[in-house]
C-alpha positions as CSV (number, residue, x, y, z in Angstrom):
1,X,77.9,105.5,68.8
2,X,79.9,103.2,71.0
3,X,82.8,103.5,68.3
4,X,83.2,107.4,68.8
5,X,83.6,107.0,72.4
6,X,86.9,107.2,74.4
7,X,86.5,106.3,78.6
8,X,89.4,106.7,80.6
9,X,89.2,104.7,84.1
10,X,91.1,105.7,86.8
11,X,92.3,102.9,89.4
12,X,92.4,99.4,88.7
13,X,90.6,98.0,91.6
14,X,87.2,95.6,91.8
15,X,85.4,98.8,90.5
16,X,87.7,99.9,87.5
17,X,88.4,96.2,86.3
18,X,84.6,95.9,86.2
19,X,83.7,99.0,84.9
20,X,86.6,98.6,82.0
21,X,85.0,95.0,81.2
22,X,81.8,96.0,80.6
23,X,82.9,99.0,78.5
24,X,85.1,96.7,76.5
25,X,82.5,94.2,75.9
26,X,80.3,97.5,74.8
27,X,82.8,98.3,71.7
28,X,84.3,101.1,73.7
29,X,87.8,102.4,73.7
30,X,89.0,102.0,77.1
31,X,92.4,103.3,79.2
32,X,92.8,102.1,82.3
33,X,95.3,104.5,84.5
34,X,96.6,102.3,88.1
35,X,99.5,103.8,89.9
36,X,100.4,100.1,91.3
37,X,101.9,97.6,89.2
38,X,99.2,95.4,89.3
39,X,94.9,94.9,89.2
40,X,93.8,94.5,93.3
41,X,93.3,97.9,94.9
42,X,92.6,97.8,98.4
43,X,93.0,94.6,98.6
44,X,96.8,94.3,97.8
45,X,99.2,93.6,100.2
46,X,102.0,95.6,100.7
47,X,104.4,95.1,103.3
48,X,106.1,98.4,103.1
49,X,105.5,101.4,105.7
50,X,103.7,104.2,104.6
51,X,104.6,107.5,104.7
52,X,102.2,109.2,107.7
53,X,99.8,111.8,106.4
54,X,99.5,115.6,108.4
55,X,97.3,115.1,111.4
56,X,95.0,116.5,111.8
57,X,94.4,116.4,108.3
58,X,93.8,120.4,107.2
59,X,91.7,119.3,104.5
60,X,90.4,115.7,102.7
61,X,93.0,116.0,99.5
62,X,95.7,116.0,102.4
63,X,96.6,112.6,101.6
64,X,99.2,114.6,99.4
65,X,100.6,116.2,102.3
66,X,102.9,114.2,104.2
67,X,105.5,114.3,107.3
68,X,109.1,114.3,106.9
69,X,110.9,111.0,108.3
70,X,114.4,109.5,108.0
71,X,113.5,107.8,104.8
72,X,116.0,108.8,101.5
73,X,114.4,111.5,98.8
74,X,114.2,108.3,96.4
75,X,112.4,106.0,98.6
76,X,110.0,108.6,99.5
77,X,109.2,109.1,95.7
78,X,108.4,105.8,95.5
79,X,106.3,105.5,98.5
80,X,104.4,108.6,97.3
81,X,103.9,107.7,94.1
82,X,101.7,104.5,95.1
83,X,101.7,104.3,98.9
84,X,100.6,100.7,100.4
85,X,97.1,100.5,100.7
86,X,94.8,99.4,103.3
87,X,95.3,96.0,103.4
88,X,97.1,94.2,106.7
89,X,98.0,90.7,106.9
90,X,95.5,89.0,108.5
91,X,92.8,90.8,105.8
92,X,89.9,88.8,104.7
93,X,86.3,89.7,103.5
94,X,83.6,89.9,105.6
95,X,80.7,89.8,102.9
96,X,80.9,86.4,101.4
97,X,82.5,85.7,98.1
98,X,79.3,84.1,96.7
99,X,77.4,88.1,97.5
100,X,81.1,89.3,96.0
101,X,81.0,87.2,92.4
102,X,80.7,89.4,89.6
103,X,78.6,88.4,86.0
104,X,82.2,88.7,84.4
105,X,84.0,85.7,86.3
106,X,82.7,83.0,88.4
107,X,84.9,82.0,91.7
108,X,87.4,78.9,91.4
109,X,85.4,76.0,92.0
110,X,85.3,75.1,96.0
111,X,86.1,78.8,97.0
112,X,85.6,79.5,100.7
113,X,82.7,81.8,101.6
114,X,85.6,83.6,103.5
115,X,89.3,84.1,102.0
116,X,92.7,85.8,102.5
117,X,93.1,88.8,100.9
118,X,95.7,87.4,98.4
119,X,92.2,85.2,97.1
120,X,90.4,88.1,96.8
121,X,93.5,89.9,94.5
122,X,93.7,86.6,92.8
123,X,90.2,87.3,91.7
124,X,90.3,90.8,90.5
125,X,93.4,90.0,88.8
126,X,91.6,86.7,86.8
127,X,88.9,89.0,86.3
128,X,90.7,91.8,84.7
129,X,93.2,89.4,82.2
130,X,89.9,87.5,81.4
131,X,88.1,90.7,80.3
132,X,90.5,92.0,78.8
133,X,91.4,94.8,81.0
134,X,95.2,94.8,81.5
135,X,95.8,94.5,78.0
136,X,94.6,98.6,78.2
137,X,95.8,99.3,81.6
138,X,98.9,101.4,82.4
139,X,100.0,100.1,84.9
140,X,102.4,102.5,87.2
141,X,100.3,105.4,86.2
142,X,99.4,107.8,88.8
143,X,97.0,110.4,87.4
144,X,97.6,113.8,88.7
145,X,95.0,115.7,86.8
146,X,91.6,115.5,85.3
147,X,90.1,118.5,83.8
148,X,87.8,119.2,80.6
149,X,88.5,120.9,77.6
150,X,85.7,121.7,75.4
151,X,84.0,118.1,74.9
152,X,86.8,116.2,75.8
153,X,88.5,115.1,79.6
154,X,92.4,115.4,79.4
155,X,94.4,113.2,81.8
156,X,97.3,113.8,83.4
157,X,99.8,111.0,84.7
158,X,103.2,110.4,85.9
159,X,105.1,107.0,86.2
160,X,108.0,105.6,88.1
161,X,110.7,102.9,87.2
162,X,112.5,102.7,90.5
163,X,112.2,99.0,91.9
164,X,110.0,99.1,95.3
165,X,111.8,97.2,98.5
166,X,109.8,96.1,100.9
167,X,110.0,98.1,104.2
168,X,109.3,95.7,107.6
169,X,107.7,97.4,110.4
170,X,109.2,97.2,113.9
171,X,107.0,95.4,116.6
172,X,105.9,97.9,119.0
173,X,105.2,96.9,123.2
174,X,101.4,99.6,124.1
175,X,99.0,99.9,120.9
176,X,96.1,102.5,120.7
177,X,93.6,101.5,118.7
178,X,91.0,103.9,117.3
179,X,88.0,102.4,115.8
180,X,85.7,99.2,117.4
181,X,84.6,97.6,113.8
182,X,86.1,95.2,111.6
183,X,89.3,96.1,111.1
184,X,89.8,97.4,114.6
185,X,89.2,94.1,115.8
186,X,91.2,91.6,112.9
187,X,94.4,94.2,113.7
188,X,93.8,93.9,117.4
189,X,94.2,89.6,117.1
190,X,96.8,90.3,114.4
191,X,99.3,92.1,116.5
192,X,98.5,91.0,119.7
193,X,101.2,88.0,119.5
194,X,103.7,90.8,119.9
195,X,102.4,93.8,121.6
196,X,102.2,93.5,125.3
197,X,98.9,95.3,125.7
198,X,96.2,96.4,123.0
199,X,93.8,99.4,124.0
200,X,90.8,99.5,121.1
201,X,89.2,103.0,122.2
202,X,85.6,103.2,120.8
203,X,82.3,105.8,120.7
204,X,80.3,102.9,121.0
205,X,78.6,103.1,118.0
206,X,75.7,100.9,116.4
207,X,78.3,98.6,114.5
208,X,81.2,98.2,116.9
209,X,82.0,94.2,117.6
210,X,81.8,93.1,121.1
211,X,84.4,93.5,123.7
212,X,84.2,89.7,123.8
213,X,85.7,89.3,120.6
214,X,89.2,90.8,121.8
215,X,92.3,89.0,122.1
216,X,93.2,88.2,126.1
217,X,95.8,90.9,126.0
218,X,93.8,93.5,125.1
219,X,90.9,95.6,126.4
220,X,88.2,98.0,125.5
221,X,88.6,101.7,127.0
222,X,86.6,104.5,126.4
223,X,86.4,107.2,123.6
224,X,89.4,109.6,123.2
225,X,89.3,112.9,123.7
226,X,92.3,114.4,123.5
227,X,96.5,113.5,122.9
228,X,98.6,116.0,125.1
229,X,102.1,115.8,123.5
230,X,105.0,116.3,126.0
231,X,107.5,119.3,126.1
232,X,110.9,117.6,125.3
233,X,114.1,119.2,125.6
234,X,117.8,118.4,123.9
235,X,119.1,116.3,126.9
236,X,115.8,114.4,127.7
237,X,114.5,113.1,124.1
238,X,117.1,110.5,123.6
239,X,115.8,108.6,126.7
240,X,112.1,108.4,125.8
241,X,110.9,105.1,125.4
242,X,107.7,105.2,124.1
243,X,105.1,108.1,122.1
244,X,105.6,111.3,124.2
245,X,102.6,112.1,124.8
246,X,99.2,111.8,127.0
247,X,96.1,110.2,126.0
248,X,92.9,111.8,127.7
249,X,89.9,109.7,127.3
250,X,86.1,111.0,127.6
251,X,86.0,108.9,131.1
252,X,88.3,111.3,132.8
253,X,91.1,108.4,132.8
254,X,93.9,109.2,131.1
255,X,96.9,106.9,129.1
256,X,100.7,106.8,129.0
257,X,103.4,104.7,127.6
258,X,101.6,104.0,124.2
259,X,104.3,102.8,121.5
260,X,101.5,103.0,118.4
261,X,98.6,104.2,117.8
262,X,96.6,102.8,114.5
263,X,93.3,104.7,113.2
264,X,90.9,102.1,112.4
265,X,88.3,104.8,111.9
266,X,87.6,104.3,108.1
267,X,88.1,107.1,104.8
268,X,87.6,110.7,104.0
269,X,86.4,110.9,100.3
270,X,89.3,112.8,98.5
271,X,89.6,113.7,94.5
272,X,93.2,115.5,94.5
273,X,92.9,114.9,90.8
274,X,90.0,116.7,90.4
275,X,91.2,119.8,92.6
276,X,89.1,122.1,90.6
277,X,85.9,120.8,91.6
278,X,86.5,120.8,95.1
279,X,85.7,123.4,97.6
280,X,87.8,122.5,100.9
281,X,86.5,126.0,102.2
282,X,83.0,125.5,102.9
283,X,81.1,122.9,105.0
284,X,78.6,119.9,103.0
285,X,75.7,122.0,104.0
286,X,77.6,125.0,102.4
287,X,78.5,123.0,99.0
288,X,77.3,124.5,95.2
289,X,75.7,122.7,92.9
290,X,79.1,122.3,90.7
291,X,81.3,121.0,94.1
292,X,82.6,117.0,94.4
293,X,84.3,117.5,98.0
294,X,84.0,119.6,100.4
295,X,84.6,118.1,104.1
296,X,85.7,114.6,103.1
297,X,82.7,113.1,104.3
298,X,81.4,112.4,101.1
299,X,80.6,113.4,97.6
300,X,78.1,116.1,96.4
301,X,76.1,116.4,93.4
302,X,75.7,112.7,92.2
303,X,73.0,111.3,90.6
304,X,72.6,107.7,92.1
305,X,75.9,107.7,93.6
306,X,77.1,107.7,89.9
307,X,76.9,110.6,87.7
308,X,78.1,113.8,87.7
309,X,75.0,116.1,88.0
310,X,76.1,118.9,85.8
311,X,77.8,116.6,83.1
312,X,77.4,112.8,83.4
313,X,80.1,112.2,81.4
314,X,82.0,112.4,84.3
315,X,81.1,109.0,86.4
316,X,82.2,107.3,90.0
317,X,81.9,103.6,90.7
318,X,82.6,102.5,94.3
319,X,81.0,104.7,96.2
320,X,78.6,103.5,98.1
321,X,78.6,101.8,101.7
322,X,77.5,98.8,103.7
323,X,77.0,96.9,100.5
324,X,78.4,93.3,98.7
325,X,80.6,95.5,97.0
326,X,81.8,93.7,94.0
327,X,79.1,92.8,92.9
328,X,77.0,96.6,93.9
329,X,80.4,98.1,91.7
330,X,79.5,95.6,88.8
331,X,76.0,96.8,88.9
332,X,77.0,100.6,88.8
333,X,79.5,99.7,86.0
334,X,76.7,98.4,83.8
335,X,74.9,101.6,84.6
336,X,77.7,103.4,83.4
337,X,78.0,101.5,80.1
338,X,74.3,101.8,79.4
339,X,74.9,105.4,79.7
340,X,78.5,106.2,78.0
341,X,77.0,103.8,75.2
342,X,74.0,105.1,74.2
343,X,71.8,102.5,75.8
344,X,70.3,104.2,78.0
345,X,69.2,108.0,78.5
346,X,69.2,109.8,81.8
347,X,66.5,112.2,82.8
348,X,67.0,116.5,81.8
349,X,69.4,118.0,84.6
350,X,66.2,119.8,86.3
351,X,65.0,116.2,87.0
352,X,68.7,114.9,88.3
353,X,68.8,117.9,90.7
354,X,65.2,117.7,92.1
355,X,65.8,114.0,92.8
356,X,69.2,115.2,94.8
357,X,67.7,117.4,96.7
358,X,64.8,114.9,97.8
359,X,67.7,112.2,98.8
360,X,69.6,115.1,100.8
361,X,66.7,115.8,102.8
362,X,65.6,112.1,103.0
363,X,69.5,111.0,104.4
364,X,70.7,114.4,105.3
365,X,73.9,115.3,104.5
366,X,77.7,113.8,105.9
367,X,79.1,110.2,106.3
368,X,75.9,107.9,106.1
369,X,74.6,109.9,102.6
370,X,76.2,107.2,100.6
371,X,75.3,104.5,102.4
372,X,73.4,101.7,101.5
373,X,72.4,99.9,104.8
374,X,69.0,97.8,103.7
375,X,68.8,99.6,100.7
376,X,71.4,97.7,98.3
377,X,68.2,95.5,96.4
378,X,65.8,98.2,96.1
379,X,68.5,100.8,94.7
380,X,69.9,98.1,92.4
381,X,66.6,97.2,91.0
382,X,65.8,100.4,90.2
383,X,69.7,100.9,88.1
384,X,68.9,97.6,86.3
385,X,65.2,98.8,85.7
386,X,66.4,102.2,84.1
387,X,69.0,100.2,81.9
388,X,66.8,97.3,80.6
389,X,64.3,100.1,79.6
390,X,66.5,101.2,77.6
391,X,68.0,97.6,76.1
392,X,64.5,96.6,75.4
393,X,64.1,99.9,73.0
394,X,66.7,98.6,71.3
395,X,65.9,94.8,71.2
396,X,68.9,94.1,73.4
397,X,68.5,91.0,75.3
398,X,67.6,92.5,79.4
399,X,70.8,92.1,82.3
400,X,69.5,90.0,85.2
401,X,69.4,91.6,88.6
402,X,70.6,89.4,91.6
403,X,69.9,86.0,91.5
404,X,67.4,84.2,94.2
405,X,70.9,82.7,95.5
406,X,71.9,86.0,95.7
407,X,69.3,87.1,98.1
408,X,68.8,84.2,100.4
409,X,72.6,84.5,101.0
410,X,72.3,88.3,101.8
411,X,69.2,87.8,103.5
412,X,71.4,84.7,105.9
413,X,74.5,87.2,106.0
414,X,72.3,90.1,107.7
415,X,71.1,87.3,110.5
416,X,75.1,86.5,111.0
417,X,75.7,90.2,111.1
418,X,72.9,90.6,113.9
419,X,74.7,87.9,116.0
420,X,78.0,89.0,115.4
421,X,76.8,92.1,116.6
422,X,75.0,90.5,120.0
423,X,78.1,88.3,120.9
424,X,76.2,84.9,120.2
425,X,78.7,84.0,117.1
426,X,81.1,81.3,118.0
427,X,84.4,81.8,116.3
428,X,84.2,78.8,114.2
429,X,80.8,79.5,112.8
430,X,82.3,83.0,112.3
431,X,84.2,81.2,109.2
432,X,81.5,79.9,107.7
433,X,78.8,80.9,105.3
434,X,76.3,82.8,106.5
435,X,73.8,79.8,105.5
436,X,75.8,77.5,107.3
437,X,75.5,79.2,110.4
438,X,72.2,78.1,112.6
439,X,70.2,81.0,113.5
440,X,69.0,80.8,117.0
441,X,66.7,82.9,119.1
C-alpha cells in the first residue's frame, strides 16, 4: 500500500525531519517543502530583523500582514518570504537533550544535558541527512496553499534566489518585556549588558521564574494594561528620543521613556496555508466541526492532537505543549506512519468525534487544550499502544515506548522544574542535568 502513497511535509523543523524519516524508512514517497535554506526550525539563528507584524493582530493568519518600514521592496521580499525565527542568541533548551534524543539519531557522544541553540540545529540537521530527508527536501520553498482535489492534496509554493544579508539590530537604552517565563528571563540576562534598565511585566502566572533570577539592572513590574501613544506633530517628532508613548500598568503606576518593548508571551496557532479551513469569524466555542483556527489559541477538530477529524489524511505533528518535544514529535510521527501506511486503522469518524467532544469538556476549550502538562507518558502509551496493535496484526516487530532512562530523567527534570519555580536553584546546578541536581526539602 505504502508504494501508492505520496506525503508532502510541510516545514523542516525537529517535527518534519522526523516525521519525513519515518515515512521514508516506511517505503513512502516523501517531499519535504522548508522556506529556509536549511533543516532547524525554531531553532535557527538568524541575525536579521524581522519585519513587525500588525498589532493588535486582527486575526491569527496575521502573520502575513506586516507594517511598512524604511527597508527596500527587495529586502522585504526576502524577509517575508522566510522571516527569522524565534531563536535569540543566548537560546538553549530547557528540557534536556537526553528527554530530546529521537529513535533516529543518538546525540554526539559527551553531549551536554543543556546546549546552544546552534547544538540543537546541529542535531536536526545530522538527523535529517542521516535519514535521508534533505535528499527530498526543497529547500527555499514556502508553501502558500494546501487544498484538496478529489483524493489528492495539491501544494502550492514559491521560492526565492536573492542572497539574504544579515541585518544587526541597534542596542536600545529602556526595554519592556512582556512575558515572566523562559524566554522572558534568558532575553532579559541577554540584553541587559547594553540596556540601561530591563522592565519584565508579568500576570503572575503559575509558570513565571522568580524575580530573583533577573539580571541587577532589571526589575519585575506589574501586568500591563494599556500603551497610550502620544499626539506628535511635524515640528516635535524629530526630537523624540525614545517610543512615544505611555505604558499604564494594572498597579495604577504608569511608564515612560521605553526604547523596546519585546513580547515574550508565546504563539497564536496560525494555518495561512490552509485559509479555507479556517474560520477567523467566530470564537473556539463557536467553531464547526470542519474549522482548524478560529481564535489562534489553538487547533480544532483533531484527533489526538494529530489527525484531521473529517479526513485523516490530513495530519499535524508539533502540536502539543509542555512536553520533551523531540522526542513527543518522533512519537506522533510514528503515529502518522502507522496510519498513512496502512499499519494501523483509526476508529469510524462517529468514534473520533465522540472522543473530541469528551477531551473538550474534560480541558475546556483555548490555550491549555493542547497541552500536555503530566500527561506526556500516559498519552504516548496510549499512541504507541494503538500502533503496536496494529504491527503485531501484521507480524511487525512492536516500537518501544520511552525507555526507563527516559522516565527517571523526566521524573528528575519535573523536581528541577519545581525548584526553579520556588527560587532554591543555584545558577550552576541550573546547567546541569536534572539528575545531577540534589533535590532538597
Amino acid at each position: 500500500m505504502s508504494d501508492s502513497v505520496r506525503v508532502a511535509v510541510i516545514g523542516a523543523g525537529i517535527s518534519g525531519v522526523v516525521t519525513a524519516g519515518h515515512l521514508l524508512a516506511a517505503g513512502i514517497q516523501v517531499t519535504v517543502f522548508e522556506r529556509n535554506n536549511a533543516a532547524g526550525g525554531v531553532w535557527l539563528y538568524d541575525k536579521r530583523t524581522p519585519i513587525e507584524a500588525q498589532y493588535p493582530s486582527p486575526r491569527p493568519s496575521a502573520s502575513q500582514e506586516y507594517v511598512k518600514d524604511g527597508r527596500e521592496d527587495n529586502e522585504r521580499k526576502i524577509l517575508l518570504h522566510a522571516p527569522p525565527g524565534p531563536c535569540y542568541e543566548s537560546l538553549t533548551n530547557n528540557v534536556s537533550t537526553p528527554l530530546l534524543q529521537t529513535k533516529l539519531n543518538a546525540w554526539p557522544e559527551a553531549t551536554a544535558p543543556f546546549v546552544k541553540h546552534h547544538v540543537l540545529k546541529e542535531y536536526i540537521q545530522d538527523t535529517s541527512k542521516k535519514a535521508g530527508v534533505d535528499d527530498i527536501t526543497k529547500f527555499g520553498a514556502r508553501v502558500s496553499r494546501v487544498h484538496k482535489d478529489g483524493p489528492t492534496w495539491t501544494v502550492h509554493w514559491t521560492t526565492l534566489s536573492e542572497d539574504q544579508n544579515p541585518i544587526e539590530s541597534s542596542e536600545s537604552a529602556n526595554v519592556l518585556l512582556l512575558g515572566g517565563g523562559v524566554s522572558s528571563l534568558d532575553i532579559a540576562i541577554e540584553i541587559s549588558g547594553t540596556a540601561e534598565h530591563v522592565y519584565q511585566s508579568t500576570r503572575n502566572g503559575a509558570f513565571d521564574l522568580p524575580e530573583s533570577a533577573l539580571p541587577e539592572n532589571a526589575s519585575r513590574i506589574a501586568e500591563v494594561e494599556a500603551f497610550e501613544a502620544f499626539e506628535l506633530s511635524t515640528s516635535t517628532s524629530a526630537n523624540i528620543e525614545h517610543l512615544p508613548l505611555t505604558v499604564h500598568l494594572k498597579s495604577g503606576k504608569t511608564l515612560h521613556d521605553i526604547d523596546t518593548i519585546i513580547l515574550c508571551t508565546g504563539y497564536q496557532m496560525a494555518l495561512p496555508f490552509l485559509d479555507e479551513y479556517n474560520d477567523y469569524s467566530v470564537s473556539a466555542a463557536e467553531a464547526s466541526d470542519r474549522v482548524l483556527v478560529t481564535d489562534g489559541t489553538q487547533v480544532h477538530n483533531l484527533h489526538q492532537d494529530i489527525f484531521y477529524i473529517p479526513d485523516p489524511t490530513l495530519a499535524f505533528v508539533g502540536i502539543p505543549f509542555y512536553t520533551a518535544t523531540f522526542s513527543l514529535f518522533e512519537f506522533q510521527a510514528i503515529a502518522v506512519t502507522a496510519f498513512l501506511s496502512g499499519v494501523a486503522k483509526l476508529p469510524s469518524s462517529t468514534s473520533l468525534r465522540t472522543e473530541y467532544e469528551n477531551r473538550v469538556k474534560e480541558k475546556g476549550l483555548g490555550r491549555s487544550f493542547h497541552s500536555l502538562k503530566d500527561q506526556e507518558q500516559p498519552y504516548v502509551e496510549e499512541l504507541i499502544k494503538w500502533v503496536n496493535t496494529g504491527r503485531a496484526e501484521r507480524g511487525l516487530s512492536l516500537i518501544g515506548g520511552h525507555t526507563e532512562t527516559w522516565i527517571k530523567e523526566r521524573a528528575a527534570l519535573s523536581e528541577r522544574l519545581k525548584l526553579i519555580l520556588a527560587g532554591k536553584l543555584s545558577r550552576a546546578d541550573i546547567l546541569k542535568s536534572p539528575l545531577e541536581v540534589e533535590v532538597t526539602a
